[in-house]
DRENPA-3360 file (N, C-alpha, C; in nm, 2 decimals, always signed):
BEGIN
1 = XXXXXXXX = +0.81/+0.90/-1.87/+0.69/+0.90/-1.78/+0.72/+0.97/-1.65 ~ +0.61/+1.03/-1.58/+0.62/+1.09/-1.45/+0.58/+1.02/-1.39 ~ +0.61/+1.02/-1.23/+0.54/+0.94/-1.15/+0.52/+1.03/-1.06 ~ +0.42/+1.00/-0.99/+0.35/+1.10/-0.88/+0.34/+0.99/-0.77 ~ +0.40/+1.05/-0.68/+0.41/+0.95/-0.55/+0.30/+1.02/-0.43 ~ +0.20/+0.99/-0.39/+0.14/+1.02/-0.27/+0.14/+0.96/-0.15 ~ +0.18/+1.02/-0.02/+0.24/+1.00/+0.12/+0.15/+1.04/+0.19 ~ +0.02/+0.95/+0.23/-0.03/+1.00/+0.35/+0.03/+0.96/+0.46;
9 = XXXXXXXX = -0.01/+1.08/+0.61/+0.06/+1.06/+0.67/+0.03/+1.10/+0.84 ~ +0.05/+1.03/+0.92/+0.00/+1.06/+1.05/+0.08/+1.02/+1.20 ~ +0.13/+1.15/+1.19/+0.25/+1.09/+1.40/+0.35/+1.03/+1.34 ~ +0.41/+1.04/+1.19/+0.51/+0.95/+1.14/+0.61/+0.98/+1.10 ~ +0.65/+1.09/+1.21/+0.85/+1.17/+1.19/+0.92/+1.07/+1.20 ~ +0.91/+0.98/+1.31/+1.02/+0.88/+1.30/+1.09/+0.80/+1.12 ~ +0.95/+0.79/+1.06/+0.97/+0.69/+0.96/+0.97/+0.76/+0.84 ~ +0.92/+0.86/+0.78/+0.84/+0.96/+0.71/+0.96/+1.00/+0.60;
17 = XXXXXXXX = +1.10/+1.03/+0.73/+1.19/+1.13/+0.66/+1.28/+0.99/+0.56 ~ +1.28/+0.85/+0.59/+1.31/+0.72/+0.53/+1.22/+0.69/+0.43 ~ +1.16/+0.75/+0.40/+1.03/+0.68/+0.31/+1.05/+0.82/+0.14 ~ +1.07/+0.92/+0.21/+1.10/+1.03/+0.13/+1.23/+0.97/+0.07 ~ +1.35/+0.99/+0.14/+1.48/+0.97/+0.10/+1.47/+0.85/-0.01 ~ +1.39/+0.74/-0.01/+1.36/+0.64/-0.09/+1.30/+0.68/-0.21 ~ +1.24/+0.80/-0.23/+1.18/+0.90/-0.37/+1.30/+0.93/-0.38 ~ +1.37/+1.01/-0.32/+1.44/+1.15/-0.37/+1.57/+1.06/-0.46;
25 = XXXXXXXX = +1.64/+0.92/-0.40/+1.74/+0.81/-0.42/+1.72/+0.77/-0.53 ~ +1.62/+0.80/-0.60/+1.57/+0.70/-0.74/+1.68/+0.77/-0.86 ~ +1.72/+0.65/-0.93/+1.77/+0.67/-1.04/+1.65/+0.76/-1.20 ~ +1.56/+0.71/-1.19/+1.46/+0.85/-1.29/+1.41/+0.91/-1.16 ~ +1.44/+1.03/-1.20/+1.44/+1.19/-1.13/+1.29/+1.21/-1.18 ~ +1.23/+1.18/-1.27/+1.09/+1.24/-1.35/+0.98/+1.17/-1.21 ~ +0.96/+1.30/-1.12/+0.90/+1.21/-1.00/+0.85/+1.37/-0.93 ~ +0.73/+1.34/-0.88/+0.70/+1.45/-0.77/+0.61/+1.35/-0.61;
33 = XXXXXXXX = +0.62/+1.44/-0.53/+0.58/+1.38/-0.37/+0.48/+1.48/-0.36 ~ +0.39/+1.40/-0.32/+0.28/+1.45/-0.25/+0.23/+1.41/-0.13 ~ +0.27/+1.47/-0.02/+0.21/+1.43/+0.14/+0.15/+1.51/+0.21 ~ +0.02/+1.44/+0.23/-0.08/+1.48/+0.34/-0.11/+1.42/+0.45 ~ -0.04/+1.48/+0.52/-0.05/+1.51/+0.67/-0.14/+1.53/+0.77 ~ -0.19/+1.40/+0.83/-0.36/+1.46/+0.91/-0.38/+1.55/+1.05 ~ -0.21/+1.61/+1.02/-0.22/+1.72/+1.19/-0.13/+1.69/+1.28 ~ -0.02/+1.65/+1.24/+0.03/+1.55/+1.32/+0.08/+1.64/+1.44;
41 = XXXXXXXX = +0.14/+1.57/+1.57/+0.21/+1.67/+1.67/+0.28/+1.60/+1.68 ~ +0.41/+1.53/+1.62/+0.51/+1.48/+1.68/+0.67/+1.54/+1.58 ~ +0.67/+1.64/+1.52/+0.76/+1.73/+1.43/+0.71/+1.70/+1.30 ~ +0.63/+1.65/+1.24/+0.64/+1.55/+1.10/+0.59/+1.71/+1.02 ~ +0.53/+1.85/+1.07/+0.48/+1.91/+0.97/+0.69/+2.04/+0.97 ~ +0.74/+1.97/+1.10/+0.87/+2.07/+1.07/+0.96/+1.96/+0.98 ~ +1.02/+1.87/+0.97/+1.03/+1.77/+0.88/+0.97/+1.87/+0.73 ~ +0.85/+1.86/+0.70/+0.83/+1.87/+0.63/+0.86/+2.00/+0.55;
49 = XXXXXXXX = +0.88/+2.12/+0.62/+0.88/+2.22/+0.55/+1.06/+2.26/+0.59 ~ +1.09/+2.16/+0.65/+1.30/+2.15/+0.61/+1.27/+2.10/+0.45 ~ +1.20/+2.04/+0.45/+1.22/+1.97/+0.28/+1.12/+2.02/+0.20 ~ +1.10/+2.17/+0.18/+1.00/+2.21/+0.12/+0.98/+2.23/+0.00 ~ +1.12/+2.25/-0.04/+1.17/+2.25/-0.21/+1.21/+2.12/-0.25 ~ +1.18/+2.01/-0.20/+1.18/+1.89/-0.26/+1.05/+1.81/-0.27 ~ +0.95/+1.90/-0.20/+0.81/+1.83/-0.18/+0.70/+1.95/-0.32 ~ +0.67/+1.82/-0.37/+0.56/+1.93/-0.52/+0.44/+1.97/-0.39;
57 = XXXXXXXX = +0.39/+1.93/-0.30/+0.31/+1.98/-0.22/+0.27/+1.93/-0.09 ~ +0.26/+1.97/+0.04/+0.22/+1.91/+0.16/+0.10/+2.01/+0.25 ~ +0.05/+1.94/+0.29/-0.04/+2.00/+0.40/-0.08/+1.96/+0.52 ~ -0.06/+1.99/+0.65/-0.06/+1.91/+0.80/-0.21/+1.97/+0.85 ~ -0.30/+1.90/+0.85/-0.44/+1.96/+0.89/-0.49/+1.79/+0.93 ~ -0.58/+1.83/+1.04/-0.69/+1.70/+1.03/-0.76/+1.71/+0.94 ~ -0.77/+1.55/+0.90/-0.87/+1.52/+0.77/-0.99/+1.44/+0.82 ~ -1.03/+1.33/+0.71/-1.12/+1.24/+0.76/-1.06/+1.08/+0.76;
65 = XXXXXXXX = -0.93/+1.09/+0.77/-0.85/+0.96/+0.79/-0.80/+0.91/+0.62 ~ -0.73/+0.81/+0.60/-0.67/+0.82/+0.50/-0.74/+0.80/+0.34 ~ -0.85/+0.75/+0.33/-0.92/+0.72/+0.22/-0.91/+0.90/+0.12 ~ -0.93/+0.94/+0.24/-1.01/+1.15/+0.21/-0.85/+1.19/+0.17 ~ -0.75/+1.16/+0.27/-0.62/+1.20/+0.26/-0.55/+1.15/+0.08 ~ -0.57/+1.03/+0.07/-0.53/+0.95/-0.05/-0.59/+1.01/-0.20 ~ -0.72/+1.03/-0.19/-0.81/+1.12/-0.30/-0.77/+1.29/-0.32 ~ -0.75/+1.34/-0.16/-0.74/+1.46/-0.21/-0.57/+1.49/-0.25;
73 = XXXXXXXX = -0.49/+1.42/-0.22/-0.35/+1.42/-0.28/-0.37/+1.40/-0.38 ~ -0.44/+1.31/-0.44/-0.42/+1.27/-0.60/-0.48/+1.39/-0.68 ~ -0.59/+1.46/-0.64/-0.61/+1.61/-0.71/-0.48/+1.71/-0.72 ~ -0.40/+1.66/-0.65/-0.26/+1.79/-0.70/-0.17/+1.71/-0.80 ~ -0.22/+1.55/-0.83/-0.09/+1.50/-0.93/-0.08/+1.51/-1.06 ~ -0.01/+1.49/-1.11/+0.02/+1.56/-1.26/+0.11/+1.41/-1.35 ~ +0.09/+1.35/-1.25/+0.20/+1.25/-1.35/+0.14/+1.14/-1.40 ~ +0.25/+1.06/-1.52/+0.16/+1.00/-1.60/+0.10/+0.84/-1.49;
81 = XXXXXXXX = +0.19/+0.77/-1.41/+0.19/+0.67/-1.31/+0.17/+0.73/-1.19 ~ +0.09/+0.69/-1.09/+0.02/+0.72/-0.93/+0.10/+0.60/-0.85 ~ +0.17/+0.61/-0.79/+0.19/+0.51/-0.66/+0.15/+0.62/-0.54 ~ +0.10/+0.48/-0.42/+0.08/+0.54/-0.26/+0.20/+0.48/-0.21 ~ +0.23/+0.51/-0.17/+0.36/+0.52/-0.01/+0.34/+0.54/+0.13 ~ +0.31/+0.46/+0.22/+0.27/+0.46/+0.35/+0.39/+0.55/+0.41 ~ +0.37/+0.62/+0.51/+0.46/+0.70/+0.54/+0.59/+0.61/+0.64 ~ +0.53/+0.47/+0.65/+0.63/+0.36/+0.71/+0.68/+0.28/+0.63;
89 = XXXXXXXX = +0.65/+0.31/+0.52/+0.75/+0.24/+0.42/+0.82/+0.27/+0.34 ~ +0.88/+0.23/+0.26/+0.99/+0.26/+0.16/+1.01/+0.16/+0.02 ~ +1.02/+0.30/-0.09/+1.06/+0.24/-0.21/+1.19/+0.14/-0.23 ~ +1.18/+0.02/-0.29/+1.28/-0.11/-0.23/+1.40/-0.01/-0.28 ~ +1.46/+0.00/-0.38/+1.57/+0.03/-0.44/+1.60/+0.12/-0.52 ~ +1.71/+0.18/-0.56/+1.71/+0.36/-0.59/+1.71/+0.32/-0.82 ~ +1.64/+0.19/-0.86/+1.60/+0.13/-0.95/+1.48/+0.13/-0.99 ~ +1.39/+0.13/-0.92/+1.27/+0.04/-0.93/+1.20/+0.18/-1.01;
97 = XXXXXXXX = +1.13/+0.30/-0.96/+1.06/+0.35/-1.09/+1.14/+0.36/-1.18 ~ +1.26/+0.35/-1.24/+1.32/+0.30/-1.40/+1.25/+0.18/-1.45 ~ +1.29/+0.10/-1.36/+1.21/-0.02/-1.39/+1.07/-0.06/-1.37 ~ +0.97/+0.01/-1.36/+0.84/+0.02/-1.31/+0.82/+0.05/-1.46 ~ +0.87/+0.20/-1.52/+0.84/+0.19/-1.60/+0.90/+0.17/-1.77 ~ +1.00/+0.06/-1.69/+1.02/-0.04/-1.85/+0.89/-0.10/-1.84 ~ +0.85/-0.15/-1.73/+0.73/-0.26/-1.74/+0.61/-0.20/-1.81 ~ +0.57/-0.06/-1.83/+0.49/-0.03/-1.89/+0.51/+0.02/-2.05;
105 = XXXXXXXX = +0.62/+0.04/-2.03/+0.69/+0.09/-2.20/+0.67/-0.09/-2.27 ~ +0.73/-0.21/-2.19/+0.73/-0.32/-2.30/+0.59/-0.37/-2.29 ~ +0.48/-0.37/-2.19/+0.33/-0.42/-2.20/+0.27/-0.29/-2.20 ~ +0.24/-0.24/-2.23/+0.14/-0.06/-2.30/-0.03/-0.07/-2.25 ~ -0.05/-0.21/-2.26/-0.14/-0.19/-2.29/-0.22/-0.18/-2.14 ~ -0.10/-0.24/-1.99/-0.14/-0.23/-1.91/-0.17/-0.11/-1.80 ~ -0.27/-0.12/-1.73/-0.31/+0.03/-1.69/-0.32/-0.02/-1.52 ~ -0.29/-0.13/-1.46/-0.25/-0.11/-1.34/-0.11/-0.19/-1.36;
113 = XXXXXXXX = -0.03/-0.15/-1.28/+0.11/-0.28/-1.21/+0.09/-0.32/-1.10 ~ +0.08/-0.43/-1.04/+0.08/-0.51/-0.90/+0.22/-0.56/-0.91 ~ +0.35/-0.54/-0.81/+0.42/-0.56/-0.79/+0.46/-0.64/-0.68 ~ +0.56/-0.75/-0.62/+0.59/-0.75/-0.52/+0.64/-0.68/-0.41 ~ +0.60/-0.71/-0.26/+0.64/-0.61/-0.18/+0.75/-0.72/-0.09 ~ +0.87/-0.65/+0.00/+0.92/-0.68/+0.08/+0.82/-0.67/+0.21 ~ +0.77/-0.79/+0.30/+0.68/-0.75/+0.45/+0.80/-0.77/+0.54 ~ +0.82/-0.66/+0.63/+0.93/-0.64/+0.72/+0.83/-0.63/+0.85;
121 = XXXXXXXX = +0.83/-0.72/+0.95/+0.80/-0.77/+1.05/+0.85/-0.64/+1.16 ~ +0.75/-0.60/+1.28/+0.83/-0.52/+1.39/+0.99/-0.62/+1.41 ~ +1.00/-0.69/+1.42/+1.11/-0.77/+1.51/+1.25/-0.77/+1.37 ~ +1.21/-0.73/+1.23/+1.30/-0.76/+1.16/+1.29/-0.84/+1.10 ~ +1.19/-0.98/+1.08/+1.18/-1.04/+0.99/+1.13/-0.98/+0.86 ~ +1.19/-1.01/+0.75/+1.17/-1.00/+0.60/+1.09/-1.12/+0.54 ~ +0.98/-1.16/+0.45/+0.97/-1.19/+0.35/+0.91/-1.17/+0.25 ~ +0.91/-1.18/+0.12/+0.87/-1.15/+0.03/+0.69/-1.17/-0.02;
129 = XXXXXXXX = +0.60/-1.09/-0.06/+0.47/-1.11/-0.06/+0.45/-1.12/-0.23 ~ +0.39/-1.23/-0.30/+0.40/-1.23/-0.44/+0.25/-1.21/-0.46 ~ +0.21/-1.08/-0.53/+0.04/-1.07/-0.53/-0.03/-1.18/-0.63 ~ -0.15/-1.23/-0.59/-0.20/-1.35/-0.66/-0.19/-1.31/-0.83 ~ -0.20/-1.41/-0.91/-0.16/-1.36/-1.06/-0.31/-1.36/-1.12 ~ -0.42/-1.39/-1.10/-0.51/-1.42/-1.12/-0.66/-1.36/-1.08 ~ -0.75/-1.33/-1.13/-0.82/-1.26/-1.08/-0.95/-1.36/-0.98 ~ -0.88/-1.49/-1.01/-0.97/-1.64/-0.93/-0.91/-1.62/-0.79;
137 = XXXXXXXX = -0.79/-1.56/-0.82/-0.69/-1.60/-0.66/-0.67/-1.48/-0.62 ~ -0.74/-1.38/-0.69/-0.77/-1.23/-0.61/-0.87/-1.30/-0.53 ~ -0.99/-1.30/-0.59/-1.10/-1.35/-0.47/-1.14/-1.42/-0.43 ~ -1.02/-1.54/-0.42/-1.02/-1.65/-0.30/-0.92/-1.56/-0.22 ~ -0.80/-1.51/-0.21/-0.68/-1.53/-0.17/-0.72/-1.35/-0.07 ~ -0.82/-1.30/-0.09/-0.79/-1.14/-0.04/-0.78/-1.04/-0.14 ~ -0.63/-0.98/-0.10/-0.66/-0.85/-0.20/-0.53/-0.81/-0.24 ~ -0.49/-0.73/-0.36/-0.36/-0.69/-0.38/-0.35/-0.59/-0.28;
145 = XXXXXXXX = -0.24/-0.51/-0.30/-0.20/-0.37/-0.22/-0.18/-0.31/-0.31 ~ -0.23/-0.16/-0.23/-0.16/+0.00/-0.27/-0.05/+0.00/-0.27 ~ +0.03/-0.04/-0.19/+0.18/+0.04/-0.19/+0.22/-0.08/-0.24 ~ +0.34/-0.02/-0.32/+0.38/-0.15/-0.43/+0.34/-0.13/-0.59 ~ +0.22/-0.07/-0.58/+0.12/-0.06/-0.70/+0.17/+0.04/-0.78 ~ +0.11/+0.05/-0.91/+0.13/+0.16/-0.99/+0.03/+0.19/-1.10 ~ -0.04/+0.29/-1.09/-0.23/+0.32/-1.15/-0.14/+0.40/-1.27 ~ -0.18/+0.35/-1.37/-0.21/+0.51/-1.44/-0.31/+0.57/-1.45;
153 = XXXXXXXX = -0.27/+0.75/-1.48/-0.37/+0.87/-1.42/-0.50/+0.82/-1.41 ~ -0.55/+0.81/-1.54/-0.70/+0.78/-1.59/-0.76/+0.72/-1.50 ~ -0.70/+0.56/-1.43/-0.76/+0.46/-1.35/-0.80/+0.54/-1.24 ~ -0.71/+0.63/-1.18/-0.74/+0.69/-1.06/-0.83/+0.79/-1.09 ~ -0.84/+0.85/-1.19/-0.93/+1.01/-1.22/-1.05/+0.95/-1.25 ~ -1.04/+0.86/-1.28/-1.22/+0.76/-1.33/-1.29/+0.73/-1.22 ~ -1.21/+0.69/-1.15/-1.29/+0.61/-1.00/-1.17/+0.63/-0.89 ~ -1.19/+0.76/-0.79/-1.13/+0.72/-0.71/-1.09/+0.61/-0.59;
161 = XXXXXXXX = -1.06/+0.63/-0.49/-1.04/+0.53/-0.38/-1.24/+0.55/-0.30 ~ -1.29/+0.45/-0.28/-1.44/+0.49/-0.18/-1.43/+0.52/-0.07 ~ -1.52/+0.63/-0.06/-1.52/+0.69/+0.06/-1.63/+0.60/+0.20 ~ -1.68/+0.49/+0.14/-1.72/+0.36/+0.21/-1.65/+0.27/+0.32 ~ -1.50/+0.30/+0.28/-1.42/+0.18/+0.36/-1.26/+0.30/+0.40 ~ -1.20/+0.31/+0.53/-1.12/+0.36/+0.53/-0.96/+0.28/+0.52 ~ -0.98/+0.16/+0.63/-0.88/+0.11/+0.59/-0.88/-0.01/+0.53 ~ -0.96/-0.09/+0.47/-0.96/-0.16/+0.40/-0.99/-0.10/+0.24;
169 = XXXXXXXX = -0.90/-0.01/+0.21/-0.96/+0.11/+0.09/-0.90/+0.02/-0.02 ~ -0.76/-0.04/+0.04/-0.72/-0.12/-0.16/-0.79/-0.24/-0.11 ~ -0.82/-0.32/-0.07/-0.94/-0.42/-0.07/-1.06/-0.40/-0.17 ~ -1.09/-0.28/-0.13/-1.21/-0.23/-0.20/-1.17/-0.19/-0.36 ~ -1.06/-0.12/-0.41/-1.00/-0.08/-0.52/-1.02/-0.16/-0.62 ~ -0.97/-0.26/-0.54/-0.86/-0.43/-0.62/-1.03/-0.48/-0.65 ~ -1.10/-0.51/-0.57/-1.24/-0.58/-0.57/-1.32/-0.56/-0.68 ~ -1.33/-0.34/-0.67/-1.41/-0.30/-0.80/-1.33/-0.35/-0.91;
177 = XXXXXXXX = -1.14/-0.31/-0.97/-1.12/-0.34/-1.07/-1.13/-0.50/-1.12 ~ -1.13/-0.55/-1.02/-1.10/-0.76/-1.10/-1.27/-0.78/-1.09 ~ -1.39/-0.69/-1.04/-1.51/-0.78/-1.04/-1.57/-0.69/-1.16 ~ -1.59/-0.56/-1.18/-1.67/-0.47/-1.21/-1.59/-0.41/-1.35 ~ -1.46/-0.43/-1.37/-1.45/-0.38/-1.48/-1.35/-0.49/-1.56 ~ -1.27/-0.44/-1.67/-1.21/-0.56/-1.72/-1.03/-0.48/-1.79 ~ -1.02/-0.41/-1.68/-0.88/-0.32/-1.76/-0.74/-0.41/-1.66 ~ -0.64/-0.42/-1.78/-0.56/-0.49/-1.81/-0.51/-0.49/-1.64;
185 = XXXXXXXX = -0.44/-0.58/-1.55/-0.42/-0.55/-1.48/-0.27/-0.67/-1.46 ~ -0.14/-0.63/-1.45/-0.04/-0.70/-1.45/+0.01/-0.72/-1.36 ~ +0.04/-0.82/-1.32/+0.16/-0.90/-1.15/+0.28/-0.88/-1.18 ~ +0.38/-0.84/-1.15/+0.52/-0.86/-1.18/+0.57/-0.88/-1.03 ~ +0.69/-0.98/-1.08/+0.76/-1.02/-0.97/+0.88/-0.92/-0.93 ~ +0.87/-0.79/-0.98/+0.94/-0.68/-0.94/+0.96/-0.65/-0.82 ~ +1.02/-0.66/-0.72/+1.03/-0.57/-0.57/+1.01/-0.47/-0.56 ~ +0.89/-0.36/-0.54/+0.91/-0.24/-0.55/+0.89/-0.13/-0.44;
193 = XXXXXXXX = +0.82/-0.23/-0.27/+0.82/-0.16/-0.16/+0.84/-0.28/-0.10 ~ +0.93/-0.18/+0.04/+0.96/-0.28/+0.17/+0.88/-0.21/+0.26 ~ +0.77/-0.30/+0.24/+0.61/-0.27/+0.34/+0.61/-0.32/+0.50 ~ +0.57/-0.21/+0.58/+0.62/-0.23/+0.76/+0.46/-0.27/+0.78 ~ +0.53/-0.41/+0.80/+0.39/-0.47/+0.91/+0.37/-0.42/+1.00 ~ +0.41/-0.28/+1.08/+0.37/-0.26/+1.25/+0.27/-0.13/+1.23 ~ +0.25/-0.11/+1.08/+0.11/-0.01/+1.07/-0.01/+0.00/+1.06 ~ -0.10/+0.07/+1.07/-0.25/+0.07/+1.10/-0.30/-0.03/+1.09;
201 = XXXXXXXX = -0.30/-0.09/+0.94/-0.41/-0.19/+0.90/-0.36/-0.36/+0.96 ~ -0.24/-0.36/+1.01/-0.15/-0.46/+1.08/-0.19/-0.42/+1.24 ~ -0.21/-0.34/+1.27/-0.21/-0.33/+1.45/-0.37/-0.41/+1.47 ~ -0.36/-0.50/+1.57/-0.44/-0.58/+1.60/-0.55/-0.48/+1.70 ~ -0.57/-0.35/+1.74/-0.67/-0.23/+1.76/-0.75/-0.21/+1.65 ~ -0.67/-0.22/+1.53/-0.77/-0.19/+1.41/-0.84/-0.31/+1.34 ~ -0.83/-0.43/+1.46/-0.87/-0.57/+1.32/-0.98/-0.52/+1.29 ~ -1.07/-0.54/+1.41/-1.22/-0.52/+1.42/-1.26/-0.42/+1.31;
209 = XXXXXXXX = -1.24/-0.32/+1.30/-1.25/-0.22/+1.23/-1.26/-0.28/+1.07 ~ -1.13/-0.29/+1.06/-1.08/-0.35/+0.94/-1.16/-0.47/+0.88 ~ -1.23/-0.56/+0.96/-1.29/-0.69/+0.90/-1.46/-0.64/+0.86 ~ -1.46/-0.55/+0.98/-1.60/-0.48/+0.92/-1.61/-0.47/+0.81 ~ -1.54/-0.38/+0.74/-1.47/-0.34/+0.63/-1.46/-0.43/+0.50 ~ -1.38/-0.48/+0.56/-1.38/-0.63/+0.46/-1.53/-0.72/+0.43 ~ -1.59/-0.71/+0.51/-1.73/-0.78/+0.53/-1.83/-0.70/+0.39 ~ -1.81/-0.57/+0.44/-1.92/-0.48/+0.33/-1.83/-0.51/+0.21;
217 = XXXXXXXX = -1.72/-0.51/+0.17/-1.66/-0.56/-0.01/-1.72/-0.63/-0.01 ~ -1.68/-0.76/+0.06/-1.70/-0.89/-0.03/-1.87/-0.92/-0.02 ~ -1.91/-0.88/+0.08/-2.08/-0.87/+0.03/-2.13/-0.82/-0.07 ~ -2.06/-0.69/-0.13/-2.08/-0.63/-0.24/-2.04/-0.65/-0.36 ~ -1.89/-0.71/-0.35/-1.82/-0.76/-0.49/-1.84/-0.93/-0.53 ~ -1.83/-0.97/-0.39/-1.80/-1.17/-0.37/-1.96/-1.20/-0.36 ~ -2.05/-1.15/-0.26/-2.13/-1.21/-0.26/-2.18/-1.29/-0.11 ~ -2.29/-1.35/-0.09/-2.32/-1.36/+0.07/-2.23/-1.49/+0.14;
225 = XXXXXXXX = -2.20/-1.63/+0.03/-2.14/-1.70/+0.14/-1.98/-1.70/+0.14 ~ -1.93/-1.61/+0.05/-1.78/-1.55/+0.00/-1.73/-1.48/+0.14 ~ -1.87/-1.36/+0.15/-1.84/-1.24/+0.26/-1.82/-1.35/+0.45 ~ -1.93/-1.44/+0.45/-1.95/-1.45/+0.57/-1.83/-1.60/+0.56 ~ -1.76/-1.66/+0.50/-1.67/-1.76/+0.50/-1.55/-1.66/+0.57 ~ -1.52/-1.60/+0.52/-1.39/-1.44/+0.52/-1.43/-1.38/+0.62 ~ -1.53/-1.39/+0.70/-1.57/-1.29/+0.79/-1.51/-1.41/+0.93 ~ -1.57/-1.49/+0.94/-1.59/-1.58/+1.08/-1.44/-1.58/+1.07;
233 = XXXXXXXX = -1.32/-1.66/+0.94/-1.19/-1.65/+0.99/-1.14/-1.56/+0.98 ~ -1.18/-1.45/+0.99/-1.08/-1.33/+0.98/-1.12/-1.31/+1.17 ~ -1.27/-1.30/+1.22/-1.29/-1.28/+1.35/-1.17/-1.35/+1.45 ~ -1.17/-1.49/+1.42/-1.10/-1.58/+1.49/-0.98/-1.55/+1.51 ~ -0.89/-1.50/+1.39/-0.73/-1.46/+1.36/-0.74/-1.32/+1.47 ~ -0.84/-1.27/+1.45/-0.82/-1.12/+1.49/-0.81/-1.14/+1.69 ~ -0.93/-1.24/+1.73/-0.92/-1.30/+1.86/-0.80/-1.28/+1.91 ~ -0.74/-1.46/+1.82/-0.61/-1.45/+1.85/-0.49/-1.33/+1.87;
241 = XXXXXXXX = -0.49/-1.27/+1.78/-0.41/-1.16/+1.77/-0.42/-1.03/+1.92 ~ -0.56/-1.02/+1.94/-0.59/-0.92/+2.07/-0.56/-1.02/+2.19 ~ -0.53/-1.13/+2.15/-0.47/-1.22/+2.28/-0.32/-1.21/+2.31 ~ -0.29/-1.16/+2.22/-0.14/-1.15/+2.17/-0.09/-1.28/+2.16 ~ -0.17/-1.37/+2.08/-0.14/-1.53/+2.00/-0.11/-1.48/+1.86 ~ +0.03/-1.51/+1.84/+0.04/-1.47/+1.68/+0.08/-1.53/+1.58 ~ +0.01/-1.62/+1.55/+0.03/-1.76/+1.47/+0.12/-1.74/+1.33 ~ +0.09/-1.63/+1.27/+0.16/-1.58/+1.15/+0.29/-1.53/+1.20;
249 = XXXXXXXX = +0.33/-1.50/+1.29/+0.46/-1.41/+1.35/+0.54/-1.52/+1.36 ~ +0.48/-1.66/+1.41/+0.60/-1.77/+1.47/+0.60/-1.85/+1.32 ~ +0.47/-1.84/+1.22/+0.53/-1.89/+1.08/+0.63/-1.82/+1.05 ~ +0.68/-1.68/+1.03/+0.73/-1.63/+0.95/+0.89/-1.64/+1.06 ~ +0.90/-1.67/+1.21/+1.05/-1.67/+1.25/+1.12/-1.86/+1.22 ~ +0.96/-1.92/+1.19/+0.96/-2.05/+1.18/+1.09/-2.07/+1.03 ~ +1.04/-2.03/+0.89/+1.07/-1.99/+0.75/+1.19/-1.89/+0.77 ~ +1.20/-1.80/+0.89/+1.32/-1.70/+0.88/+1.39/-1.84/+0.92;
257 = XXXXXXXX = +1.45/-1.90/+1.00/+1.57/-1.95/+1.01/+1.57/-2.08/+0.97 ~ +1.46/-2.11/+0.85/+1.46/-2.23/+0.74/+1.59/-2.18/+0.64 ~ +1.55/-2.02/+0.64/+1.57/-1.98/+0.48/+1.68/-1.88/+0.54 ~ +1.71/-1.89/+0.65/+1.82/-1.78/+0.69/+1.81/-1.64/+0.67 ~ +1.87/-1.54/+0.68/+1.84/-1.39/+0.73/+1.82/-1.32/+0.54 ~ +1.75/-1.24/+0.63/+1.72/-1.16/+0.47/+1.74/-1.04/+0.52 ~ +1.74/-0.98/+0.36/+1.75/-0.81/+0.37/+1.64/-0.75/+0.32 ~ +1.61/-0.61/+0.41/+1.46/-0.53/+0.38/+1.46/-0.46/+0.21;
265 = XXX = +1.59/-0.43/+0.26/+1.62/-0.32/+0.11/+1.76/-0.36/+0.06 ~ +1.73/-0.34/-0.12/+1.85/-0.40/-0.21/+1.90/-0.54/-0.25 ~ +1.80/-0.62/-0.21/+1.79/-0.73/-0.21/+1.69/-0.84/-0.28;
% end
């Protein structure tokens, strides 16, 4: 199997050239990169053409933000499995698409993978995120994730990402496949991204944005007292958070020195 990895990507030289090397490190080679770049000015388009014969295709232009960016990479993929890759994150281990796709060689019949992700905290905290196993505790619990994930072609060529929601786009993904259709969709407890909480849809500038967002799904998938239950606590968290109150930050240093120090990657 191929796997087509797509890298949107924005002002993200620092982290960009670590998120690649995590493709390039994989034990199955049967893999191409696709990254699009919304213009960036901070080196990410020279980066990119040092590594030009290892990228199946890049382009540095303004877009219309990542939804546009995510759709029109997937028109250059060719492979038989789609993963997204945030340009701040990284594939866990130089294992995992081998093992990504044993998981589809011994279950066939499944046409998404939801995987675990490593959440790596700005400060260095690690813990592990296990996506709900159920499609009850999808829509109590939120939403699975993109990165981590793994579509085959079809899923994506059928229905891409909507051009309705920009950063709550796998909110919206996860929503249409668990309410609106009925194709196989499996949780494994695989590690397959160490996902950086310090990006877009995590920066407390974009809550607002983001809950908007959230509000139009679940009105449209969940329904009117689903959407406005999800809406008032999500406002409140977000409050907090532009207050710089970070109630989730002191759970997770609370659990870091329950459970003692962890590792982001290989672990």
């Amino acid at each position: 199997m191929k796997i087509s990895v797509i890298i949107p990507a924005l002002n993200a030289g620092q982290s960009l050239e670590a998120a690649l090397t995590s493709v390039w490190n994989q034990t199955h080679q049967d893999y191409e990169i696709i990254v699009m770049d919304g213009g960036s000015t901070d080196g990410t388009r020279e980066l990119l053409t040092k590594h030009n014969d290892r990228i199946k295709y890049w382009q540095s232009a303004p877009d219309e933000g990542t939804t546009h960016a995510i759709n029109d990479g997937f028109k250059k993929c060719s492979g038989d499995l789609v993963m997204f890759l945030c340009a701040d994150d990284q594939v866990h281990d130089p294992d995992v698409f081998k093992n990504v796709i044993r998981e589809f060689e011994e279950h066939p019949e499944t046409q998404v993978l939801c995987a675990t992700l490593k959440m790596v905290d700005p400060t260095g905290l690690v813990e592990p995120f296990l996506n709900p196993s159920n499609r009850e505790d999808i829509r109590r619990q939120g939403s699975l994730h993109l990165p981590g994930a793994f579509f085959r072609h079809e899923v994506i060529n059928q229905r891409p990402l909507s051009y309705d929601v920009d950063i709550a786009n796998d909110y919206e993904m996860f929503a249409y496949l668990t309410q609106r259709t009925t194709l196989p969709i499996r949780v494994s407890p695989l590690v397959t991204v160490a996902f950086s909480l310090g990006g877009r849809t995590n920066n407390p500038k974009t809550d607002f944005k983001k809950i908007n967002e959230c509000f139009i799904v679940r009105r449209k998938y969940f329904g009117f007292w689903n959407s406005w239950y999800w809406y008032t606590w999500d406002m409140f968290i977000a409050i907090l958070r532009n207050l710089n109150f970070r109630p989730f930050t002191w759970a997770r240093k609370i659990r870091q020195r329950l459970k003692g120090k962890s590792t982001a990657y290989n672990s």
